[in-house]
N, C-alpha and C positions, 0 to 999 in steps of 0.2 A: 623554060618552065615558069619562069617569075613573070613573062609578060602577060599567060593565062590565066596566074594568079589573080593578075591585076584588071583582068579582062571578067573574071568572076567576081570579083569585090565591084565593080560597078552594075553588073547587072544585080547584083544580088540589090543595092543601093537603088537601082532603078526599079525592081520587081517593088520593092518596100515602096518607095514613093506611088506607084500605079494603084500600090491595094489601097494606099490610105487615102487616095485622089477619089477613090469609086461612089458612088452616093448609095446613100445606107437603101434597103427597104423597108418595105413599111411595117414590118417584124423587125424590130429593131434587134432585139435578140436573140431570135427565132434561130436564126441561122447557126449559131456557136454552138449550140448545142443537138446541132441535125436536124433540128426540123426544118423538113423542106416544102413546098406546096405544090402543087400540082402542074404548076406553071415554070416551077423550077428543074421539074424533072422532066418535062417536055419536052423544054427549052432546046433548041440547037446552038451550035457553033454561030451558023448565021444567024442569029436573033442579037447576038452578043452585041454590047455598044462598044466601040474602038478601045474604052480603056478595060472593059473586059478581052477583049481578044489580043490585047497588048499585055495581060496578066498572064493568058493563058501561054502566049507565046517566049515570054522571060523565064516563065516558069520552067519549062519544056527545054529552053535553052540550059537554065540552073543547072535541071535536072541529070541532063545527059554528060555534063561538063562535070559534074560532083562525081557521077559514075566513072568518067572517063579519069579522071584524076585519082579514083579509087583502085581501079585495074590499073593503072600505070605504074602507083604507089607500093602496090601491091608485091 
């Protein structure tokens, strides 16, 4: 159990460093607060640039690994 722990705390580390590596748009603020544009909502998977699809992918990972630790915990 303590080696998932530890397997979580990096990607969680990893996930952080990918978001803040990403370069802003041109709504610099736009986005925190929902607003999306047209082109955001279109957007695909494949349109992503690698360090978006490496967010989406850490993320995905977190996620299921948070759950799975949840029910286990449980």
């Amino acid at each position: 159990m303590q080696a998932w722990m530890i397997v979580q705390m990096v990607i969680s580390v990893v996930l952080i460093l990918v978001v803040i590596f990403q370069p802003r748009k041109a709504g610099v603020g736009g986005g925190i607060f929902g607003g999306m544009t047209r082109a955001d909502r279109s957007s695909k998977f494949k349109n992503l640039s690698l360090l978006g699809k490496l967010t989406v992918a850490f993320s995905v990972i977190f996620m299921v690994m948070s759950l799975a630790f949840a029910f286990i915990n449980a």
